[in-house]
C-alpha positions as YAML, in Angstrom:
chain: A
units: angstrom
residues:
- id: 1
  name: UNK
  ca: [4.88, 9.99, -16.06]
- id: 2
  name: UNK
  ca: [7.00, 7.65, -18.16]
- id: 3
  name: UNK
  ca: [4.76, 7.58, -20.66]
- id: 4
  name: UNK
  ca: [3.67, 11.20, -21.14]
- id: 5
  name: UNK
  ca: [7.78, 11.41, -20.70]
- id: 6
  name: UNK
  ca: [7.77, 9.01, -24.01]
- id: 7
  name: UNK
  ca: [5.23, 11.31, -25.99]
- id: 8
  name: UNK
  ca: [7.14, 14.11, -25.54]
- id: 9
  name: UNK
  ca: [10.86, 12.47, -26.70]
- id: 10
  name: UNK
  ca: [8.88, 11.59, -30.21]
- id: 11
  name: UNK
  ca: [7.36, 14.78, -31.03]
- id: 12
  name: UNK
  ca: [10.84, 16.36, -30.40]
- id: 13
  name: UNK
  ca: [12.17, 13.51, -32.14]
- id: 14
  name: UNK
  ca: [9.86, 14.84, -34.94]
- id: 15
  name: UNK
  ca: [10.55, 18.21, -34.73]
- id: 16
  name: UNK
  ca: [14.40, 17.48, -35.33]
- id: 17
  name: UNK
  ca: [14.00, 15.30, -38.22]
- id: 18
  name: UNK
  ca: [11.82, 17.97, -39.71]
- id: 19
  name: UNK
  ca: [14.26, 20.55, -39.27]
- id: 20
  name: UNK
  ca: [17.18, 18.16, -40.48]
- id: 21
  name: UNK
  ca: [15.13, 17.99, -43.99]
- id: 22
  name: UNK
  ca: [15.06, 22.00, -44.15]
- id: 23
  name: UNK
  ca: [17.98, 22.35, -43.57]
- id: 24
  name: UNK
  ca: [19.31, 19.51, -46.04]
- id: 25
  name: UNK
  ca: [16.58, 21.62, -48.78]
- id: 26
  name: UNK
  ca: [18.04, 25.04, -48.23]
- id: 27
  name: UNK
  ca: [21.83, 23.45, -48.58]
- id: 28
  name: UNK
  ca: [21.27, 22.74, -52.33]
- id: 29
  name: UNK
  ca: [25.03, 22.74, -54.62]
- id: 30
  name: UNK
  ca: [26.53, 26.18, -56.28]
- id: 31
  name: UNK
  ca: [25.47, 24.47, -59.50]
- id: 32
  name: UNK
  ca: [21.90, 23.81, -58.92]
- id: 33
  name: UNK
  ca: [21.53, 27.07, -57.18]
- id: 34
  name: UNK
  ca: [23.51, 29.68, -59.34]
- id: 35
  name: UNK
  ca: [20.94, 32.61, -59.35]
- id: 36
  name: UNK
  ca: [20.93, 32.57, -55.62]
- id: 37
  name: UNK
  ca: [23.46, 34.46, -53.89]
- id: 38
  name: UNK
  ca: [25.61, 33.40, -50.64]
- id: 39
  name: UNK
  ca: [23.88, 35.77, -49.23]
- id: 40
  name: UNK
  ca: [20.29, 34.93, -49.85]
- id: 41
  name: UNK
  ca: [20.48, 31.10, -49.44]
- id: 42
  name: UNK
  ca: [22.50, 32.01, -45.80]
- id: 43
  name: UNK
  ca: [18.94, 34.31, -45.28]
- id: 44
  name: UNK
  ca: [16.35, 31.69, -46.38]
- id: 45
  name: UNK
  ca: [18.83, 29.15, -43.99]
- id: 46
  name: UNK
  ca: [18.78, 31.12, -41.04]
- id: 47
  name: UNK
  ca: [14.63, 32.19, -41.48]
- id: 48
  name: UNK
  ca: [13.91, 28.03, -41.62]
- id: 49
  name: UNK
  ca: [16.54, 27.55, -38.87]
- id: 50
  name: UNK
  ca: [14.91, 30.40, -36.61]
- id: 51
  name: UNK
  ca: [10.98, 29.32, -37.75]
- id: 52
  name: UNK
  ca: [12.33, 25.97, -36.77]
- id: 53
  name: UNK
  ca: [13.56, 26.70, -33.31]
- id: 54
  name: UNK
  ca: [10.84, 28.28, -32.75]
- id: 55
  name: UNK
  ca: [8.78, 25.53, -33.22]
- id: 56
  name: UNK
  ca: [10.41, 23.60, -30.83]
- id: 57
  name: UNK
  ca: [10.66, 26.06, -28.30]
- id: 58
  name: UNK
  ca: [6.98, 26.37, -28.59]
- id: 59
  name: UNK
  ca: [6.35, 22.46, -28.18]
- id: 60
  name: UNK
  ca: [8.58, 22.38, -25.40]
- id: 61
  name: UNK
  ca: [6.70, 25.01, -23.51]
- id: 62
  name: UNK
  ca: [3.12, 23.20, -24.49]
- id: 63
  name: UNK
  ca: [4.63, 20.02, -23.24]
- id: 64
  name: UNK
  ca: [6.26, 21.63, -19.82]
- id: 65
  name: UNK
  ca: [2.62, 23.29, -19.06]
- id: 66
  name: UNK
  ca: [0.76, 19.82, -19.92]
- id: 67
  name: UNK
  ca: [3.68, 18.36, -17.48]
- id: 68
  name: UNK
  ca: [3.24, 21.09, -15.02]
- id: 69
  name: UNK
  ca: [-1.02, 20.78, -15.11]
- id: 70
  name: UNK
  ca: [-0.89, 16.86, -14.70]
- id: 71
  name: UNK
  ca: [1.09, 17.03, -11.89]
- id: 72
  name: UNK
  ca: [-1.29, 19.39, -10.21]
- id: 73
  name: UNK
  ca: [-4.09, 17.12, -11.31]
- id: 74
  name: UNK
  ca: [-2.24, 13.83, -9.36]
- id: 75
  name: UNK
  ca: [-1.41, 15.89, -6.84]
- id: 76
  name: UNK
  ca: [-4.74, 17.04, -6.08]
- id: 77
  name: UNK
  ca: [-6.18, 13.65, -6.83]
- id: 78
  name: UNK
  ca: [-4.16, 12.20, -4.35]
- id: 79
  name: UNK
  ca: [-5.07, 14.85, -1.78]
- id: 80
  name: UNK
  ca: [-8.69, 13.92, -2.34]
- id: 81
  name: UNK
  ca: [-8.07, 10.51, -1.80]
- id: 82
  name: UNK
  ca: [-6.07, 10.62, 1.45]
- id: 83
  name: UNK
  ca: [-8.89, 12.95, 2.30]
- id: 84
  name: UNK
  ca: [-11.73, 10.99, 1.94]
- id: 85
  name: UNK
  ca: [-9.61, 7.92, 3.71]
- id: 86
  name: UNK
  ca: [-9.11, 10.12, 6.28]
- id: 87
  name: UNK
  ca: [-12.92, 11.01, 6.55]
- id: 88
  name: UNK
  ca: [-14.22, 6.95, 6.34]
- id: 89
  name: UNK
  ca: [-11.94, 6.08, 8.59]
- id: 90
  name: UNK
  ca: [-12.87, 9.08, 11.01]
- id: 91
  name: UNK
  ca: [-16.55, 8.34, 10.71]
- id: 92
  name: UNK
  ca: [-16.51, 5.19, 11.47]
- id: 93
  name: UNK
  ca: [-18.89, 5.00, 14.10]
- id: 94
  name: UNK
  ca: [-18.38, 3.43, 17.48]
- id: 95
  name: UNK
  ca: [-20.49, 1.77, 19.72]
- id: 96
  name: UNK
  ca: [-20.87, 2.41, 23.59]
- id: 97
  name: UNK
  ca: [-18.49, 0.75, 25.89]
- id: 98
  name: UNK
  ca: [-15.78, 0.24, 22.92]
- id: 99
  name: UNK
  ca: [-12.32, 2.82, 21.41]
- id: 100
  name: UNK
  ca: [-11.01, 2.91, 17.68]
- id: 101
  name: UNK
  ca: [-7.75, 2.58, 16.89]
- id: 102
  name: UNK
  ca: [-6.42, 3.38, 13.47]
- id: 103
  name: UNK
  ca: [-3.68, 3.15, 11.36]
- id: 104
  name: UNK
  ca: [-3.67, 5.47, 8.65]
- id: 105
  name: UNK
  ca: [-0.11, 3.32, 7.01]
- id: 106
  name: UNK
  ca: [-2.35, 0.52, 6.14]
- id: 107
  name: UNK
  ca: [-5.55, 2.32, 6.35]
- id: 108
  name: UNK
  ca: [-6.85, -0.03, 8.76]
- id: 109
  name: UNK
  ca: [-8.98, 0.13, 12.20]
- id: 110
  name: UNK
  ca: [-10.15, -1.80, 15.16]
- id: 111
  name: UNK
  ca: [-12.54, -1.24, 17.40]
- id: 112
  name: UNK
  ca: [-11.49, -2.60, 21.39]
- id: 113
  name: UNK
  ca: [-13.52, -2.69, 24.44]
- id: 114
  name: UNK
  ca: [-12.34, 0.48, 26.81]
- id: 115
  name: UNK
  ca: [-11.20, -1.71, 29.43]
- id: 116
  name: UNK
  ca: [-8.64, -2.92, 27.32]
- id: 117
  name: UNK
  ca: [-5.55, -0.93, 26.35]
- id: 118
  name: UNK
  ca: [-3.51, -0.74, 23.70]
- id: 119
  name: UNK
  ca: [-0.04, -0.03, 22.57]
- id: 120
  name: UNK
  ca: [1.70, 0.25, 19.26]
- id: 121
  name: UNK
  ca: [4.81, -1.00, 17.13]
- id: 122
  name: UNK
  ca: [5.85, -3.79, 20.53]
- id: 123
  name: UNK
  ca: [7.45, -6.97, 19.17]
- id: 124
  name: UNK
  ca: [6.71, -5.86, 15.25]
- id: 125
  name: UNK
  ca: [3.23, -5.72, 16.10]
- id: 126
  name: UNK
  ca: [1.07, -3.11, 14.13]
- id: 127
  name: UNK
  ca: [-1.21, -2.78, 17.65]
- id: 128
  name: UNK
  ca: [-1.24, -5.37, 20.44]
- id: 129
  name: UNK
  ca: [-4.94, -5.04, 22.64]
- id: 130
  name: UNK
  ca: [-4.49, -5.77, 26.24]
- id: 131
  name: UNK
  ca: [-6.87, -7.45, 28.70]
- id: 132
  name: UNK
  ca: [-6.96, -6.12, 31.72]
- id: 133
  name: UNK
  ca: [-5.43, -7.77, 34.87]
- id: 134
  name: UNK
  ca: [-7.50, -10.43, 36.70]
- id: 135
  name: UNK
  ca: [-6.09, -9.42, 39.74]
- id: 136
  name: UNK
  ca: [-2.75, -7.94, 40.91]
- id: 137
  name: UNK
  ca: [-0.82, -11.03, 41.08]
- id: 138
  name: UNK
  ca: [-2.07, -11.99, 36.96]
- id: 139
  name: UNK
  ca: [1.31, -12.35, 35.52]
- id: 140
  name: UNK
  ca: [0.24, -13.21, 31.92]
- id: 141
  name: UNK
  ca: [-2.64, -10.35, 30.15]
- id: 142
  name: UNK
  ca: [-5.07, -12.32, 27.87]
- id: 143
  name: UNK
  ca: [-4.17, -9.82, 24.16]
- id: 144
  name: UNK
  ca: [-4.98, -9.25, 20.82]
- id: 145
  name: UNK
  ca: [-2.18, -8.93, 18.45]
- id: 146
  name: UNK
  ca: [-2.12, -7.34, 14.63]
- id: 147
  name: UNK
  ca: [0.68, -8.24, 12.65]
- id: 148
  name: UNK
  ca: [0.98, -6.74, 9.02]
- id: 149
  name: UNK
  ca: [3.44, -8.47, 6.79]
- id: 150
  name: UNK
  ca: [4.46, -7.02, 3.40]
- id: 151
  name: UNK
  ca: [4.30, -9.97, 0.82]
- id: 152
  name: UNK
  ca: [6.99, -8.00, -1.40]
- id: 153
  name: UNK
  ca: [4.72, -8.51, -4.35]
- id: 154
  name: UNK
  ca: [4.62, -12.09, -4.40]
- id: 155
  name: UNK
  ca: [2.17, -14.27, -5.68]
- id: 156
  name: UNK
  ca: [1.00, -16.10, -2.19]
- id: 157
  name: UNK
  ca: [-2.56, -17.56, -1.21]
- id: 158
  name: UNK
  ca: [-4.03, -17.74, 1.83]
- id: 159
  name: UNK
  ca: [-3.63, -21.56, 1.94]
- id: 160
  name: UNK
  ca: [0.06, -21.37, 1.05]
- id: 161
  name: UNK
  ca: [0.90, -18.47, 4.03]
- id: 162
  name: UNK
  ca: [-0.89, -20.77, 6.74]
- id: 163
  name: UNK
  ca: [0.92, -23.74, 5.32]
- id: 164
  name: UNK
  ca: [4.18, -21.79, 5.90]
- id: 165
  name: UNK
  ca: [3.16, -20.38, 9.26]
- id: 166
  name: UNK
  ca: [1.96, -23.67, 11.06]
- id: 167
  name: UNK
  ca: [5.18, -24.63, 9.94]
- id: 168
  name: UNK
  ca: [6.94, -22.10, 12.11]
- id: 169
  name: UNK
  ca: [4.80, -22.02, 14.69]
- id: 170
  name: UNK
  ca: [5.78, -26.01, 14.89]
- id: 171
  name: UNK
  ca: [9.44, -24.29, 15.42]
- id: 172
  name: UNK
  ca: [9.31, -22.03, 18.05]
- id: 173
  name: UNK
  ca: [5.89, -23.55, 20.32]
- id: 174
  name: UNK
  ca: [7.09, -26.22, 22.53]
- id: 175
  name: UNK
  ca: [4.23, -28.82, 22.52]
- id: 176
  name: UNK
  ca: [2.61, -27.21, 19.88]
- id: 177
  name: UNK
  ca: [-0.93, -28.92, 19.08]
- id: 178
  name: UNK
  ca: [-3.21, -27.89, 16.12]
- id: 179
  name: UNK
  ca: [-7.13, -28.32, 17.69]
- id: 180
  name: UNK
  ca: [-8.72, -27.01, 15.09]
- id: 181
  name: UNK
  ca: [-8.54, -25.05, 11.77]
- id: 182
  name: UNK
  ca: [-10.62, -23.87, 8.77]
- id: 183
  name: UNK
  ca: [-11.42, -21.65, 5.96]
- id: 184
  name: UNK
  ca: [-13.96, -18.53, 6.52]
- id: 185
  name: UNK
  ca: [-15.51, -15.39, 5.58]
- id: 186
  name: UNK
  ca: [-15.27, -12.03, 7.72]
- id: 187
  name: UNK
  ca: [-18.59, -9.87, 7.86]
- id: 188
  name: UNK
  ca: [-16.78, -7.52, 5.23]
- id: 189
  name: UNK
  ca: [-16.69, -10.50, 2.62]
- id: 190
  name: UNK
  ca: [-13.08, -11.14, 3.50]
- id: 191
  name: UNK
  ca: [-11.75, -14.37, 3.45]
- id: 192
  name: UNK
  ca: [-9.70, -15.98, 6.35]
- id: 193
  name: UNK
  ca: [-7.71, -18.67, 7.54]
- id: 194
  name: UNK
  ca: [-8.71, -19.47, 11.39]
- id: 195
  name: UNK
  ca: [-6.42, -21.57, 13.27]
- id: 196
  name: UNK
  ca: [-6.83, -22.68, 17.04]
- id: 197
  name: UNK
  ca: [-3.79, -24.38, 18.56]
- id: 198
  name: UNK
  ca: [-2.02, -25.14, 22.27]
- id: 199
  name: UNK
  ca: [1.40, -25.30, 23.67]
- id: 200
  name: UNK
  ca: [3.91, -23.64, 25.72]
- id: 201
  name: UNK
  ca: [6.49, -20.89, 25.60]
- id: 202
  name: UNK
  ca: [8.48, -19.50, 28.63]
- id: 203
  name: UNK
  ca: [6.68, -20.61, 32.39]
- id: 204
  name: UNK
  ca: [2.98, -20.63, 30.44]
- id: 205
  name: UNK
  ca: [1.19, -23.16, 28.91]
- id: 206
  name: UNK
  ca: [-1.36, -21.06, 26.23]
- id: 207
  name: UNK
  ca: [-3.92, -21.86, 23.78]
- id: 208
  name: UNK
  ca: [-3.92, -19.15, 20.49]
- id: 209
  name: UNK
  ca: [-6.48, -18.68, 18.14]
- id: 210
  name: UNK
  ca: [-5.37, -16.91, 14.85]
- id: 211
  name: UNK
  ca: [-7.13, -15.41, 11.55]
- id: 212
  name: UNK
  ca: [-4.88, -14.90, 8.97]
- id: 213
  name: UNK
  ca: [-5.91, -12.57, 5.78]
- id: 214
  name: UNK
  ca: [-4.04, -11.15, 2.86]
- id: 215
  name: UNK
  ca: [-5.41, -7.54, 1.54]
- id: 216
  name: UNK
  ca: [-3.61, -5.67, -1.37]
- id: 217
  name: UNK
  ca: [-0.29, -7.19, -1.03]
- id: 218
  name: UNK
  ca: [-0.43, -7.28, 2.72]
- id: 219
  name: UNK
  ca: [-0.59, -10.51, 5.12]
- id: 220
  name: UNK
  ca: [-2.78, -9.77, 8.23]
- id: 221
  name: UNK
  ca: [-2.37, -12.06, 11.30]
- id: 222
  name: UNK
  ca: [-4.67, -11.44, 14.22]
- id: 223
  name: UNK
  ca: [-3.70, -13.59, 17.39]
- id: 224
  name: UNK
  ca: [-5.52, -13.88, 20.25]
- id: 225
  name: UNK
  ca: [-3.26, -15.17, 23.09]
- id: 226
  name: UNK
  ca: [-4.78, -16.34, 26.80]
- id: 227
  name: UNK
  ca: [-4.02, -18.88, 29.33]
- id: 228
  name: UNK
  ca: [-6.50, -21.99, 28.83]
- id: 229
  name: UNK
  ca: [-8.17, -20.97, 32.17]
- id: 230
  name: UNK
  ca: [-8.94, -17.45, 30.93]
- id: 231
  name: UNK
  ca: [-9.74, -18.36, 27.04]
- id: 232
  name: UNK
  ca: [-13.00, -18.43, 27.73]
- id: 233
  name: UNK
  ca: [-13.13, -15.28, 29.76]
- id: 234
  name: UNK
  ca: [-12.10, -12.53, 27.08]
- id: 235
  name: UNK
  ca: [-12.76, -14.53, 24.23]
- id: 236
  name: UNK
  ca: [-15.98, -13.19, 23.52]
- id: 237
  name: UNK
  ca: [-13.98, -9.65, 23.71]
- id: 238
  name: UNK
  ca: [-11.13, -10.54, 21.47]
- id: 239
  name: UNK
  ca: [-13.73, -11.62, 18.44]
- id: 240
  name: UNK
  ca: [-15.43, -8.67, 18.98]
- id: 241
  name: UNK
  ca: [-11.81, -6.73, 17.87]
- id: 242
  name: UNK
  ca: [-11.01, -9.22, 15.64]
- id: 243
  name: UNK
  ca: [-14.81, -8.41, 13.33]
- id: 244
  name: UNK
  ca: [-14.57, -4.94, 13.80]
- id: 245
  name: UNK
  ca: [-11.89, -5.41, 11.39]
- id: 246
  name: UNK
  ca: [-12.03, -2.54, 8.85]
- id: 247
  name: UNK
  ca: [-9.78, -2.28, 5.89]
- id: 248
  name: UNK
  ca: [-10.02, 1.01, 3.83]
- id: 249
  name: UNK
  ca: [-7.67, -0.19, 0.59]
...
């Protein structure tokens, strides 16, 4: 828009200008005009003032319609586009035994066994997946968390966000303990940080594992969370969420 916005500002600019030099023509001295009468010079001024304005109200309209048909165009264009989004992400297919969740802010979806449950926006989490109970006295759920963090535009790489995140982590984990961590590749190509690590917050002792990825602008952190006796439980489950990972940007 600025720049069709830009266009428009120099042809008017050269519409003016050409009716400045008309007007400077027709506005000769009494000397180098004496057969002309007032009369006839004030009719040969006001024909090149009203051809003039004419001009210009024709360019304005031309521009104003080209205006008017563009933003049809980007509106429509951007119609189509939310409308195919919505259609990829609606036809994504899912298998037996598993639900979809999807978030159409981010255009993002995960696919969660239907045991599980879900709920969204808890904590500034974009979804957290819940395991269910082991048994009516379970006091701690075995979870999936998806955390979406805006990068603001900045220039950050993978390496430098999990840098900055162990680093917090460090902070606010009592006891925390890196066991493992590495570079890797998602089935869609995309590349992760994957960090395993122990310690304890509140009355429980946990053990996290944690892919962190950073798509258009956007920091994804995927947490699984479980106490050490139950890691091993639902952590088939929780990688199953975290590689049905689908990003639609």
């Amino acid at each position: 828009m600025n720049k069709r916005s830009s266009q428009k500002m120099l042809k008017m600019s050269i519409v003016l200008t050409l009716l400045a030099l008309a007007l400077s023509a027709c506005g000769g001295s009494k000397d180098d005009n004496k057969e002309s009468s007032p009369s006839a010079s004030a009719e040969v001024s006001a024909s090149v003032e009203a051809s003039a304005s004419a001009e210009i109200s024709a360019e304005v309209e031309a521009e104003i319609e080209v205006e008017a048909e563009l933003s049809v165009e980007a509106e429509l264009t951007v119609e189509a586009d939310l409308s195919v989004e919505a259609d990829m992400i609606t036809d994504t297919e899912v298998p037996a035994g598993y639900k979809l969740f999807e978030d159409r802010t981010y255009g993002t979806s995960f696919q969660y066994p239907e045991d599980w449950t879900v709920q969204e926006n808890v904590d500034g989490a974009l979804a957290l997946f819940l395991s269910p109970k082991e048994s009516e006295s379970d006091k701690f759920q075995e979870n999936v968390s998806v955390i979406v963090e805006d990068l603001g535009g900045e220039k950050v790489t993978l390496d430098q966000y999990a840098e900055v995140s162990k680093q917090q982590l460090g902070a606010v984990i009592t006891d925390f303990n890196i066991v493992t961590e590495e570079k890797g590749t998602l089935e869609d190509g995309e590349e992760s940080y994957n960090l395993l690590y122990s310690g304890k917050q509140g009355d429980h002792k946990l053990t996290w594992q944690q892919v962190y990825m950073i798509v258009e602008g956007n920091a994804f952190v995927i947490t699984y969370t479980a106490e050490p006796a139950s890691f091993d439980k639902f952590v088939e489950a929780a990688g199953s969420i975290v590689e049905s990972w689908t990003s639609y940007e």
